[in-house]
C-alpha positions in Angstrom: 23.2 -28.3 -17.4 25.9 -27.6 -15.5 25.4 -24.6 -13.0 27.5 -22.9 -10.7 26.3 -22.8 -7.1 23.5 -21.2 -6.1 21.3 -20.1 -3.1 18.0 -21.9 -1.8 16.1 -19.0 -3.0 17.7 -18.7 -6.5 17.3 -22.3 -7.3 13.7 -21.9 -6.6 13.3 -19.1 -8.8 15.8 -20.8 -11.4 13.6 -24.4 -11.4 10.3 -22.5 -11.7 11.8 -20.6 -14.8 12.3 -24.4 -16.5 8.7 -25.4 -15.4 7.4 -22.4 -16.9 9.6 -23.6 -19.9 7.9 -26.8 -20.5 10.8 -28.6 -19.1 10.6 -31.6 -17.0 12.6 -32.1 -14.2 13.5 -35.1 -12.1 14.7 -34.5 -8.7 17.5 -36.9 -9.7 18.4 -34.3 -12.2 17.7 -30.8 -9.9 20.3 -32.8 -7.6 23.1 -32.8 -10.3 22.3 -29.4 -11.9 22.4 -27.5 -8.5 25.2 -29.7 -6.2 22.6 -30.2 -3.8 21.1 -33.3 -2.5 17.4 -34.7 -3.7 15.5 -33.7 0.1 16.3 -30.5 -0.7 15.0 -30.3 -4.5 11.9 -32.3 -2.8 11.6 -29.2 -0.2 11.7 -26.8 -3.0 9.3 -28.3 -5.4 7.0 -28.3 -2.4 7.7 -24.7 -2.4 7.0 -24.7 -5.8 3.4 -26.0 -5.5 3.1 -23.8 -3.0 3.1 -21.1 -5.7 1.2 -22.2 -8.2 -1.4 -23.1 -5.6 -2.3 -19.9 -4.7 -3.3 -19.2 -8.7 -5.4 -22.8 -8.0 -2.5 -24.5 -11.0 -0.9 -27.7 -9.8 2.2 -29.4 -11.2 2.1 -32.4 -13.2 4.1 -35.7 -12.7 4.9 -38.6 -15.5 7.7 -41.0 -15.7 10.2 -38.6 -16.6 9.9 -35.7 -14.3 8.0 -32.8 -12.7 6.4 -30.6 -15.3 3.9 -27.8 -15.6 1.3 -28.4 -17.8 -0.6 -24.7 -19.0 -2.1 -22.4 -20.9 0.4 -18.6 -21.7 -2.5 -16.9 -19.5 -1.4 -19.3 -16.4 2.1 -19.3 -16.9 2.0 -15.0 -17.2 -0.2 -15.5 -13.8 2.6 -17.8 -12.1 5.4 -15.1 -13.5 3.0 -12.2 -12.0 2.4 -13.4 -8.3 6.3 -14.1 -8.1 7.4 -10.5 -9.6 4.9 -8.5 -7.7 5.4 -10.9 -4.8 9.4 -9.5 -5.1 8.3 -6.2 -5.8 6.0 -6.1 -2.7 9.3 -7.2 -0.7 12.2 -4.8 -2.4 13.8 -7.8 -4.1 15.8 -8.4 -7.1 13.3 -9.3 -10.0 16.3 -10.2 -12.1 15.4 -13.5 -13.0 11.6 -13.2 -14.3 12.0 -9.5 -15.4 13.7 -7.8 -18.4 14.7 -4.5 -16.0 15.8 -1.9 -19.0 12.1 -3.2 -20.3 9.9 -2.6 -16.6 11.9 1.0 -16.8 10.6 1.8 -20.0 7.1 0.4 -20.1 6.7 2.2 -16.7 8.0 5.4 -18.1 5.7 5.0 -21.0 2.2 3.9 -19.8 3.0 6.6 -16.6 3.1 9.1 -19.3 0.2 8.2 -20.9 -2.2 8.2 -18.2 -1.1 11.6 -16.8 -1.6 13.0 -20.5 -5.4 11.3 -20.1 -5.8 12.4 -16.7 -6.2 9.1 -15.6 -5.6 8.3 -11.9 -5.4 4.5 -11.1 -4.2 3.8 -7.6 -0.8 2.6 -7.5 -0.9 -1.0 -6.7 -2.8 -1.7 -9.4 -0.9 0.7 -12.1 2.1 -1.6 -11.5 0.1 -4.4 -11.5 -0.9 -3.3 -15.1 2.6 -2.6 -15.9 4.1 -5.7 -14.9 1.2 -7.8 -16.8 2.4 -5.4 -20.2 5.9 -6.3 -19.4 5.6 -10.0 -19.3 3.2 -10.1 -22.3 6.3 -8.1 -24.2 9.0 -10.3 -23.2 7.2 -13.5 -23.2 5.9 -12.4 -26.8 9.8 -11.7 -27.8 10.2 -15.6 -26.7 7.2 -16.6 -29.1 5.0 -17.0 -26.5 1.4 -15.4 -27.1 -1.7 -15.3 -24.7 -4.6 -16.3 -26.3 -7.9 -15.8 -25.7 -10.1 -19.1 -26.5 -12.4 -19.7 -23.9 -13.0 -16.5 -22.6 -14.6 -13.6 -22.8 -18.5 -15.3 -22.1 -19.2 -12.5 -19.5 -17.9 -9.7 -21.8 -20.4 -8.8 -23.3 -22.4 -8.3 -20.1 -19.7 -6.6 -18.5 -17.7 -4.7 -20.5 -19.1 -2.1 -22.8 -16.1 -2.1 -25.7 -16.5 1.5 -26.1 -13.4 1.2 -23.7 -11.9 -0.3 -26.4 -10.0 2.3 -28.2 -9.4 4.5 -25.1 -7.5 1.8 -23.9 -5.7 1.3 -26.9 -4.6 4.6 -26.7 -3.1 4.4 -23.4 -0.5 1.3 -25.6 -0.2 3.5 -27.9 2.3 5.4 -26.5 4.2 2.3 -25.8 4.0 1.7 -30.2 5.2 4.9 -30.9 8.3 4.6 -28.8 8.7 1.3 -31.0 8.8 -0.5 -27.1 6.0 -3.1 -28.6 3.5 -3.3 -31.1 0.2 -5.7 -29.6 -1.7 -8.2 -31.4 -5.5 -6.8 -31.3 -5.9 -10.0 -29.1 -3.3 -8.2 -26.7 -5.1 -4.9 -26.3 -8.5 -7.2 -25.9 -6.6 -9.0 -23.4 -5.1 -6.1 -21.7 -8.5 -3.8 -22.0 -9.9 -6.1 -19.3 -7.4 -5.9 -17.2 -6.9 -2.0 -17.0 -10.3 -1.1 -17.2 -10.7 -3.9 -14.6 -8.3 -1.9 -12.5 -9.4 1.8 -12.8 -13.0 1.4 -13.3 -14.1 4.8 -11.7 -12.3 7.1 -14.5 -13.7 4.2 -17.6 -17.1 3.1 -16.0 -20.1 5.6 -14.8 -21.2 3.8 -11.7 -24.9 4.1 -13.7 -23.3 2.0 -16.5 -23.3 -0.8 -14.0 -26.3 -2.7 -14.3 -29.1 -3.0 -11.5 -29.1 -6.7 -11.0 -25.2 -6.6 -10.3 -25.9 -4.2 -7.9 -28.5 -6.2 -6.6 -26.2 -8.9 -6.0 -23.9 -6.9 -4.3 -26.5 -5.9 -1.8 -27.7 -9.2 -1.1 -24.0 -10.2 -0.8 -23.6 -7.5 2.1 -27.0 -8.9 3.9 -25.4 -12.3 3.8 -22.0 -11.3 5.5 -24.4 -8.8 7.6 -26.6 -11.8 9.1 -22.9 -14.1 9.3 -21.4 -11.4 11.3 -24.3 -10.4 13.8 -23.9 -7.0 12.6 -26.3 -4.7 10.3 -24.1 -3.2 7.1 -27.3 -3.0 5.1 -27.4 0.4 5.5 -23.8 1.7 5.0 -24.0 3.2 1.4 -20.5 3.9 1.2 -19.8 -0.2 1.9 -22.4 -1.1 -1.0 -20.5 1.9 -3.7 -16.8 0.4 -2.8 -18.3 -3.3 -3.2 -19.9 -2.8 -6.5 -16.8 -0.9 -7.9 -14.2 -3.3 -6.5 -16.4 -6.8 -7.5 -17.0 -5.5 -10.6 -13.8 -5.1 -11.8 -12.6 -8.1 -10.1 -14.6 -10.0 -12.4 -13.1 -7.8 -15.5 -9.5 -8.9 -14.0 -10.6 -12.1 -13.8 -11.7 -12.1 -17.2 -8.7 -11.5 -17.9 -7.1 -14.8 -16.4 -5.3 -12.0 -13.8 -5.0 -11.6 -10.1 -3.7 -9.5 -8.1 -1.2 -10.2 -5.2 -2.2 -8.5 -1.6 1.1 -8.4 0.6 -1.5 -7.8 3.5 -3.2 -11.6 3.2 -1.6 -12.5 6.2 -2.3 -9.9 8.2 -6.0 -9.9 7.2 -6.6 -13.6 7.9 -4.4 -13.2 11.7 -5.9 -10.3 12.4 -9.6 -10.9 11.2 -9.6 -14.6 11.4 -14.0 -14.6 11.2 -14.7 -11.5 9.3 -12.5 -12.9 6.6 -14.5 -16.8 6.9 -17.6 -15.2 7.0 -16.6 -13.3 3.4 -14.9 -16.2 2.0 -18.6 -17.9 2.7 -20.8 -15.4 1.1 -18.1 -14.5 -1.9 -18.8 -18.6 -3.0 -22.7 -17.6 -3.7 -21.8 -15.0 -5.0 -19.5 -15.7 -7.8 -21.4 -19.3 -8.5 -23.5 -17.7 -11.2 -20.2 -16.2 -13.0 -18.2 -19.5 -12.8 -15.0 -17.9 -11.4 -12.7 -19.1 -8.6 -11.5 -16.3 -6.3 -7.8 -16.1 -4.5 -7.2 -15.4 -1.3 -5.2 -12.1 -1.9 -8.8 -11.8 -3.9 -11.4 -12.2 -0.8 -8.7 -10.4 1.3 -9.5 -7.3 -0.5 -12.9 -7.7 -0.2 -12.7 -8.2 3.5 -11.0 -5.0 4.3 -14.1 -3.4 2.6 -16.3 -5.0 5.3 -13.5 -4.4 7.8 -13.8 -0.8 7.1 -17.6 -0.8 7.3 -17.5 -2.3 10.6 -14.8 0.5 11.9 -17.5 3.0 10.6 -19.9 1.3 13.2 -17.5 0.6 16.1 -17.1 4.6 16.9 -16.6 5.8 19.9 -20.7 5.7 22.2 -20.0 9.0 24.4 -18.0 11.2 25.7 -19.1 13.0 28.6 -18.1 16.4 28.9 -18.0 18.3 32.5 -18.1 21.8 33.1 -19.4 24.3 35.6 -19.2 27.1 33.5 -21.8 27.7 31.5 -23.0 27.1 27.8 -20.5 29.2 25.9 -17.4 27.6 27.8 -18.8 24.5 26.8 -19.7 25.0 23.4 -16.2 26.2 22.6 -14.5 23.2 24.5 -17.4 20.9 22.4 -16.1 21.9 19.4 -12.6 22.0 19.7 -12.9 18.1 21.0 -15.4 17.4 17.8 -12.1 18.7 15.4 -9.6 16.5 17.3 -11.9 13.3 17.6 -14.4 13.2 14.4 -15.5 9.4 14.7 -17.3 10.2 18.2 -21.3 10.2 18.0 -21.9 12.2 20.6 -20.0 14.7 23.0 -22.7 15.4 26.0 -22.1 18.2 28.2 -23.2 17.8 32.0 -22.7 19.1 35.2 -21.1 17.8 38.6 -23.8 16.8 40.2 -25.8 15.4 37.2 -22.3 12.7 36.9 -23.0 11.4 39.8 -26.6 10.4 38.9 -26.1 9.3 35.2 -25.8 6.0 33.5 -22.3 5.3 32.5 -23.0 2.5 30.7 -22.6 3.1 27.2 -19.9 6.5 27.7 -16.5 5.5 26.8 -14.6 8.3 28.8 -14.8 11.3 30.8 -13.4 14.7 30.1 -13.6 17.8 32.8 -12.4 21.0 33.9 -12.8 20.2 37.6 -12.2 17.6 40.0 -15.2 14.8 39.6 -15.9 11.8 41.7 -14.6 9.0 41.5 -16.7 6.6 38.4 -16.2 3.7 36.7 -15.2 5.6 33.7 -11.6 6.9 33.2 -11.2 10.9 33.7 -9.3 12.8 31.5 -8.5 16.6 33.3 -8.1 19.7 31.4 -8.3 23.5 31.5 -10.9 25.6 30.0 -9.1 27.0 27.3 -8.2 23.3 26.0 -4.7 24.0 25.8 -2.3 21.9 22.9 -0.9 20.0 25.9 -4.9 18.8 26.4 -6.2 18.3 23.3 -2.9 16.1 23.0 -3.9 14.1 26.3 -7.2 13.6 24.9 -5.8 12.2 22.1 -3.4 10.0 23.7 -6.2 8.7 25.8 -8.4 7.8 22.7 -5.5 5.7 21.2 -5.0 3.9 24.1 -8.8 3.0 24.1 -8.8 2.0 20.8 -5.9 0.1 21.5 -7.1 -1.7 24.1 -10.8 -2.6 22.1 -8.6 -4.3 19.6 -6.2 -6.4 21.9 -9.4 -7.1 23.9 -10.1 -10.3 21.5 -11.4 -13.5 22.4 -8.7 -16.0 23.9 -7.9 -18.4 20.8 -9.6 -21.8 20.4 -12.4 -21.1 22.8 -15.5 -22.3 21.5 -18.7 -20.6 22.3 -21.8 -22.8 23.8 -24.1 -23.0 20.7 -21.0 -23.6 18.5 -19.9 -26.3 20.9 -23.1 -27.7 20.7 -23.5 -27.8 17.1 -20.6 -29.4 16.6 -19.8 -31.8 19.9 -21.8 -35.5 18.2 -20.2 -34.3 14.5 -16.0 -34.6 15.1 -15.2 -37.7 13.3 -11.6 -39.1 13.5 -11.6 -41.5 10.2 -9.1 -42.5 7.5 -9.7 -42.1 3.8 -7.8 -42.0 0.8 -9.8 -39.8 -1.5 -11.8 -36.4 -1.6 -15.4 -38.4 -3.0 -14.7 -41.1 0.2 -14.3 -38.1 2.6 -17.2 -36.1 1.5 -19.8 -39.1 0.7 -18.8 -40.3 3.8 -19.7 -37.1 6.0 -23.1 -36.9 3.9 -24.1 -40.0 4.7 -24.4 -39.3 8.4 -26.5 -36.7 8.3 -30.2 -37.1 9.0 -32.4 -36.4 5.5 -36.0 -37.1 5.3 -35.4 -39.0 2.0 -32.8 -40.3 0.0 -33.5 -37.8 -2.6 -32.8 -34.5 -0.3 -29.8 -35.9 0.8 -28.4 -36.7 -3.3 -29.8 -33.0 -3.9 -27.7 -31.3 -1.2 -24.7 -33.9 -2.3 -24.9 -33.0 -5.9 -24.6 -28.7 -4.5 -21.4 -29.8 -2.6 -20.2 -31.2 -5.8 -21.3 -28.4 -7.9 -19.7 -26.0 -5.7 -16.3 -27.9 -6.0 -16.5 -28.1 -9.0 -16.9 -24.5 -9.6 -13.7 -23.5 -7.0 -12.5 -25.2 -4.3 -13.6 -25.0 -0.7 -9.7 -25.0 0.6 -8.3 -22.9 3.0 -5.3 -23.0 4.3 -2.9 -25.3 6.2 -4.5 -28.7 5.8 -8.1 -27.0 6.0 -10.9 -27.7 3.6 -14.5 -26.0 3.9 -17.5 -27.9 1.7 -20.9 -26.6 1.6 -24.1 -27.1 -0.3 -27.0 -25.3 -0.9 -29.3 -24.3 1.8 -32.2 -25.3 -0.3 -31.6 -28.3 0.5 -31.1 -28.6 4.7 -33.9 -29.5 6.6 -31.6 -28.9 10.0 -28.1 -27.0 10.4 -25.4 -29.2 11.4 -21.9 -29.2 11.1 -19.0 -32.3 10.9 -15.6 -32.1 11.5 -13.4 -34.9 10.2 -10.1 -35.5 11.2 -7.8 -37.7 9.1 -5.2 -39.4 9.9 -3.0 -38.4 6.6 -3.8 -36.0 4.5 -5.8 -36.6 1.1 -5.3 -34.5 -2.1 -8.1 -31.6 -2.3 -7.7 -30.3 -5.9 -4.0 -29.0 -5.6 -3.4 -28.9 -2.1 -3.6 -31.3 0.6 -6.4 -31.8 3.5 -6.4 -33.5 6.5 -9.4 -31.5 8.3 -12.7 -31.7 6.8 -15.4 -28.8 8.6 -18.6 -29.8 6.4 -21.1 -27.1 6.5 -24.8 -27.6 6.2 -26.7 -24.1 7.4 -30.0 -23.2 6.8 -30.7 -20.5 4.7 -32.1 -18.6 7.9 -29.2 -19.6 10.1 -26.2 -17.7 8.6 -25.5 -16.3 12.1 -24.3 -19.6 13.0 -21.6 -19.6 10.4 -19.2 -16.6 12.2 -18.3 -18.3 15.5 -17.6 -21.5 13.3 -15.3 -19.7 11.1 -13.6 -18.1 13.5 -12.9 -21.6 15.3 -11.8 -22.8 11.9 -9.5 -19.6 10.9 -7.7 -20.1 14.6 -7.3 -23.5 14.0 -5.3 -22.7 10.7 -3.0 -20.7 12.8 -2.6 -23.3 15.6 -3.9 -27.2 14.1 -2.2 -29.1 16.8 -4.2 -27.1 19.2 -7.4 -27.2 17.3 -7.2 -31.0 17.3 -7.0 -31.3 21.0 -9.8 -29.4 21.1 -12.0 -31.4 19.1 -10.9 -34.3 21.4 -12.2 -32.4 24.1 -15.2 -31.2 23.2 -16.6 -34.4 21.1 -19.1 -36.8 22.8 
């Protein structure tokens, strides 16, 4: 092959294109096709993993190359997360996607659904699109999805009365003569639209109970892991049962979906988005799936929003000397400007001075008031534009504050310390069983038999998706049938072992009662903060441990 030059970034793109082509690649031979020298192929097939990572696909290696080793369904996965990825980013999708194609398949299926009256946000419409593009073009290569080994929870899921309302959504794609899909196609793609616009396909009565009943026990877990009651949010439980159920439609489909916001979520969330990633791993074990990250970060802005729902505003105390109606007029025009507030309580001068301030956020008034605690927010009786602006100003700034009012990073709280201060291990091993086994084996049982029960779950639950993180980090747990006491170990290694298809060199081994899912939070909020800063999570462990 004999290239011209090309950028870092294009190379990449151009060398997963050949993977994706069954070709297999020796660095000796990247070198010589891109004039570059072999560190640098090495740093962009670690890219490369990098990618196919995050669908949970690893590379392959044999005496004469690199190769990728896959069903069609993968590689269109692989070709999805990079398009959308690009998409996401305003960049060139020139080398993965036929453009004159995306234009008309866009055109087409945007037709369709307005002639349906089918609204499907937008993310996932070009989602859909770009998963109908790449079945078209990869199809024009000879290259068809097929759909052996799926569809066991189809016929629980999916009532395939979708079926034709689906395929007449493709139709209009046929009749422009842009495609014409295999039945195995329309199957393929039925899950994955009806997985991504489930309101307008799906009564939410069509669902059945014991899903929903899952969902609910889902939200009690993350409820009793977070300290916080979302039990009772009915909103929280509707959005959950719509959004998990058609994630496991998409991921019937062997699709994902790419959330440019992952980043963001897991910075800006780091404990809300561990304690979800914990309680999603019960929750899809009886459906045998593996969830993303861009995956659990969408279901973590769902309990992120919950939680928002809960922080409003306690009180605002309202002071005015002039009587009911002045008050009820200024009352109301502060309830259209500020909605989220529970409770606007009118008082007078003399009644401030007197009160509890405790649990009121601020302080609006007509008149001068003495000097509180609280912050004071003046304005005339006729709450002028120039005032209701003021107040709003002021209620920014508060919420501002609340947010940027986090815990310092790396601190450790008491109990955590305490659970964790005789269980930091500093070891060398060369394998994943070594690691684990290793860990097990110094934790207290009552008998040989509870421990190889609680062993077996952590294998189970590998097995079924693995308990990786992010940035070295790996998360086993077991079942919480099976722990007598909660304890938690955190090994350190001195090089990093392979985990699946990525590689770990901390080790935070979780055994929780089933009653102590409180402790869980503050733990992965340590862990999340030490995957944004591992040298200083390591000297902390070096401090703490006994």
């Amino acid at each position: 092959m004999n290239n011209e030059y090309v950028d870092s970034k294009q190379r990449k793109y151009l060398i997963i294109k050949r993977l994706l082509n069954q070709e297999h690649l020796s660095y000796q031979q990247l070198s010589e096709d891109y004039y570059v020298s072999r560190s640098s192929i090495a740093n962009d097939i670690s890219y490369i993993k990098d990618v196919f990572s995050k669908e949970d696909l690893a590379l392959t290696f044999d005496n004469s190359g690199t190769y990728f080793k896959g069903s069609e369904a993968q590689i269109q996965k692989i070709l999805k997360r990079i398009v959308l990825n690009l998409l996401n980013n305003e960049l060139s999708t020139e080398h993965f996607i036929d453009a004159a194609l995306m234009k008309k398949v866009a055109q087409g299926f945007s037709r369709a659904l307005n002639e349906k009256k089918i609204e499907i946000p937008e993310s996932y419409t070009q989602n859909i699109i770009v998963s109908i593009v790449l079945i078209i073009q990869r199809a024009k290569e000879n290259h068809h999805i097929h759909l052996e080994g799926t569809n066991q929870y189809g016929k629980f899921f999916l009532e395939f009365d979708k079926y034709p309302l689906v395929y007449g959504l493709l139709n209009e794609l046929q009749e422009q003569n842009i495609y014409h899909f295999s039945q195995e196609e329309i199957q393929h793609l039925t899950y994955l639209i009806v997985g991504s616009g489930l309101r307008f396909f799906m009564k939410d009565d069509a669902i059945p109970l014991s899903f929903r009943g899952k969902v609910r026990f889902l939200i009690q877990k993350v409820s009793e892991g977070l300290q916080t009651d979302l039990t009772q949010d009915g909103r929280l439980e509707e959005d959950l049962v719509v959004h998990l159920y058609q994630l496991i439609l998409r991921l019937e489909a062997q699709s994902s979906v790419v959330n440019p916001l992952i980043e963001e979520i897991k910075q800006t969330y780091p404990s809300l988005y561990g304690v979800v990633w914990f309680a999603l791993a019960d929750f899809c074990k009886p459906y045998q799936i593996a969830l993303s990250d861009d995956e659990v970060g969408f279901v973590s802005i769902h309990f992120q929003a919950a939680l928002e729902r809960i922080k409003k505003m306690h009180k605002i105390l309202f002071v005015c000397p002039n009587g009911i109606g002045t008050s009820s007029f200024v009352s109301a025009k502060i309830r259209r400007i500020l909605p989220d507030v529970n409770s606007i309580e009118t008082v007078s001068t003399s009644t401030l001075t007197k009160m509890d301030l405790s649990d009121v956020d601020f302080i609006i008034s007509t008149v001068p008031v003495p000097i509180t605690e609280k912050p004071v927010v003046r304005i005339s009786p006729m709450v002028t534009a120039k005032d209701m602006k003021r107040i709003m100003n002021h209620y920014i700034d508060l919420i501002i504050a609340r947010e940027q009012n986090a815990p310092p990073k790396l601190e450790i709280a008491s109990e955590t310390k305490d659970l964790i201060a005789q269980n930091i291990l500093f070891q060398n091993f060369s394998t994943k069983q070594e690691a684990l086994n290793f860990l097990i084996d110094q934790q207290a049982f009552s008998d040989e038999e509870l421990k190889e029960k609680f062993k077996l779950s952590v294998w189970e639950r590998e097995r079924l998706q693995s308990t990786y993180l992010d940035n070295g980090f790996a998360i086993p747990h077991g079942s919480p049938e099976f722990v007598e006491k909660t304890t938690i170990s955190i090994l350190i290694l001195d090089k990093p072992i392979n985990w699946g298809n990525q590689k770990v060199d901390i080790i935070v081994l979780l055994i929780i009662k089933e009653e102590e899912v409180r402790k869980v939070e503050p733990v992965m909020e340590l862990v999340m903060q030490g995957i944004e800063d591992k040298n200083g999570f390591i000297s902390k462990m070096m401090e703490v441990k006994t």
